[in-house]
C-alpha positions as CSV (number, residue, x, y, z in Angstrom):
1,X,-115.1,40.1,261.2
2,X,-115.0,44.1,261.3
3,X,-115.9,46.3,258.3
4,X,-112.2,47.2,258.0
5,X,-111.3,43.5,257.3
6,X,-114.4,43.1,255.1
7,X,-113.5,45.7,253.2
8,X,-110.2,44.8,252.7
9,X,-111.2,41.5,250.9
10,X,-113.7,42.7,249.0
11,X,-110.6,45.3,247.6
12,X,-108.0,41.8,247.2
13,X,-110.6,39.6,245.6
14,X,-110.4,40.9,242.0
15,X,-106.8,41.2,242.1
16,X,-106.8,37.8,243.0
17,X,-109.1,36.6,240.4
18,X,-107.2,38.8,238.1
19,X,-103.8,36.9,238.7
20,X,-105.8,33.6,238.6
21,X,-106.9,34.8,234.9
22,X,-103.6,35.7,233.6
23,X,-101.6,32.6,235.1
24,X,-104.4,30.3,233.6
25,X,-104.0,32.7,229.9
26,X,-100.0,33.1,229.6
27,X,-99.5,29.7,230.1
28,X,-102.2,28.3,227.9
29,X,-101.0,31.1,225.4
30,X,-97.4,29.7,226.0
31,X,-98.1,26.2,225.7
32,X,-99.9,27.1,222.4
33,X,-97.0,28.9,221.1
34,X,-94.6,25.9,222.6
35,X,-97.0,22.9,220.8
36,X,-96.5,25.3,217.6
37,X,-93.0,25.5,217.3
38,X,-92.3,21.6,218.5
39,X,-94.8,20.2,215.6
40,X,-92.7,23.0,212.9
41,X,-89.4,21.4,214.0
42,X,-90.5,17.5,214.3
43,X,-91.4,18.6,210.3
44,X,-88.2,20.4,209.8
45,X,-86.5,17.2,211.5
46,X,-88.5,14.5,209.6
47,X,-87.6,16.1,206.0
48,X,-83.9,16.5,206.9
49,X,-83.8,12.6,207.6
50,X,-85.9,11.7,205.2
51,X,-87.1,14.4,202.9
52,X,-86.4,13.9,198.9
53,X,-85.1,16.4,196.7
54,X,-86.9,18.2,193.4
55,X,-87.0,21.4,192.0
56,X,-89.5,23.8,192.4
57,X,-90.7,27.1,190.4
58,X,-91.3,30.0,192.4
59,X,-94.7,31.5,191.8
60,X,-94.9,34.4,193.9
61,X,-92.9,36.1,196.9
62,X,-94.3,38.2,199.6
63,X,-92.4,40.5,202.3
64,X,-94.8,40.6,205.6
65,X,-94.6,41.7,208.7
66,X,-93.8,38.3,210.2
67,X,-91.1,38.0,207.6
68,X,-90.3,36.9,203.7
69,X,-91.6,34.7,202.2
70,X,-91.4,32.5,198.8
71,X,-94.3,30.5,197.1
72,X,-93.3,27.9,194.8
73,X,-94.8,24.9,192.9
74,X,-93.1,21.7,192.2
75,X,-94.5,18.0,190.7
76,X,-94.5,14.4,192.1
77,X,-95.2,11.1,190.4
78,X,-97.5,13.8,187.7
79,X,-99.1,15.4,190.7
80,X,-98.9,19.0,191.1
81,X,-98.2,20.6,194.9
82,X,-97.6,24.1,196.3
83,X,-95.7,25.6,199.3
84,X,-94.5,28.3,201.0
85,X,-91.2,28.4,202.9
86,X,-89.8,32.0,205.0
87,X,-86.3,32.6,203.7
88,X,-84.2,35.3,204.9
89,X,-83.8,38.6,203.6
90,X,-80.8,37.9,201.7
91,X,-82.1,35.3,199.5
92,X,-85.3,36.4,199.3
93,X,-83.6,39.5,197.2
94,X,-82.0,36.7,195.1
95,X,-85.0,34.5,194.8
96,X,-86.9,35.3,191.1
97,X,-90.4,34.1,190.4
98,X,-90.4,31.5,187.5
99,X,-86.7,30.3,188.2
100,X,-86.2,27.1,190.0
101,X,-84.5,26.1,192.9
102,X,-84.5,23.2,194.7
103,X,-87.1,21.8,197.7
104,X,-87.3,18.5,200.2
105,X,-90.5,16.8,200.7
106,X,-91.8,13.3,202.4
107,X,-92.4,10.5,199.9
108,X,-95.3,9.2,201.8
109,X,-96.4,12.6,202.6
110,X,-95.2,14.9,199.0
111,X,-97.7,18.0,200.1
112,X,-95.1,18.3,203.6
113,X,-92.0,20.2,202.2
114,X,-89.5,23.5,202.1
115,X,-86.8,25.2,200.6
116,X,-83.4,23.4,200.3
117,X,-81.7,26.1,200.9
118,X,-79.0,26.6,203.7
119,X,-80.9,29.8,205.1
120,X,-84.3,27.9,205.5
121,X,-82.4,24.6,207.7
122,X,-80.7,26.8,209.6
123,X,-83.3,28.7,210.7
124,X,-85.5,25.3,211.0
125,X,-82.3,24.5,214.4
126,X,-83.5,28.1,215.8
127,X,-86.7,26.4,216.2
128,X,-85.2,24.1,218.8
129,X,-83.4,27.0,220.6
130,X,-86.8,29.2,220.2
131,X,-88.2,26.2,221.5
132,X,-86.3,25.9,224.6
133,X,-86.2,29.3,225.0
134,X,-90.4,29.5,225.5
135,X,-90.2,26.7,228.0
136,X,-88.3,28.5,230.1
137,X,-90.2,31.4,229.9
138,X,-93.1,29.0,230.4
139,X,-91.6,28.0,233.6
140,X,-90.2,31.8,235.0
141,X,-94.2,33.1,234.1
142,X,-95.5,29.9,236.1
143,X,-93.7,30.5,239.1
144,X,-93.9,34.5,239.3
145,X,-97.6,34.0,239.1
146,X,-98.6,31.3,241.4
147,X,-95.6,33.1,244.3
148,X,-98.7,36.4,243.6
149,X,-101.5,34.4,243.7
150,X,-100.0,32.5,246.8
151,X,-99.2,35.8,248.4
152,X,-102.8,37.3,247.6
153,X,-104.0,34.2,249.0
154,X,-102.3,35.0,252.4
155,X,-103.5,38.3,252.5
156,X,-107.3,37.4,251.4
157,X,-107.0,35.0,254.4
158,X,-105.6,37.6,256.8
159,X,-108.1,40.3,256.0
């Protein structure tokens, strides 16, 4: 093996460990994200099938950076529980602390529960479609990475 060649791997092998780094990152960072949303929408899913109705009072409402959203209080068999549910802009102008409004929440499990309002289920079916939408990403990210780390490879090989 010459100097040249030498050389020339010693220049490839951190972009090669580089690549291995991200591809081992963005998809442990996208099957993070992916886990996330699927266990948010097998909740969303459970308290649409089975979820019971009460009313809540709103205690507090706070506009973030990730988005609105409404804290409110509401009482099963003389227990007290909280939650928080993010509500679109729209109703979260028409939301008004103290006032009630009505929430679904698990019998077995009364703590597990959100807004019944038509704003929050909807945007619990964009979970699914965000949901998808990651996994294919997932899978693009995947393939684009091992294709570079297959074609540093080659050229670690040939140096």
């Amino acid at each position: 093996m010459n100097a040249a060649s030498r050389a020339r791997k010693k220049r490839l092998l951190p972009s090669y460990v580089i690549f291995l780094f991200l591809f081992v990152f963005v998809i442990g960072a996208l099957q993070f994200s992916i886990q996330a949303v699927e266990v948010r929408a097998q909740r969303f899913h459970l308290l649409l099938a089975r979820g019971v109705q009460t009313m809540a009072t709103i205690t507090a409402k706070r506009a973030t950076t990730s988005g609105d959203m409404v804290y409110f209080r509401y009482t099963v068999s003389d227990r007290t529980y909280t939650g928080r549910s993010p509500v679109s802009p729209e109703t979260f102008d028409t939301l008004v602390v103290g006032h009630v409004t009505p929430v679904l929440y698990l019998p077995q499990s009364p703590a597990q529960c959100e807004l019944a309002l038509s704003d929050v289920l909807r945007w619990s079916s964009g979970l699914a479609h965000y949901w998808r939408i990651l996994q294919i990403i997932n899978g693009v990210a995947c393939l684009l990475t091992l294709l570079r780390i297959a074609q540093l490879r080659k050229q670690l090989k040939a140096a």
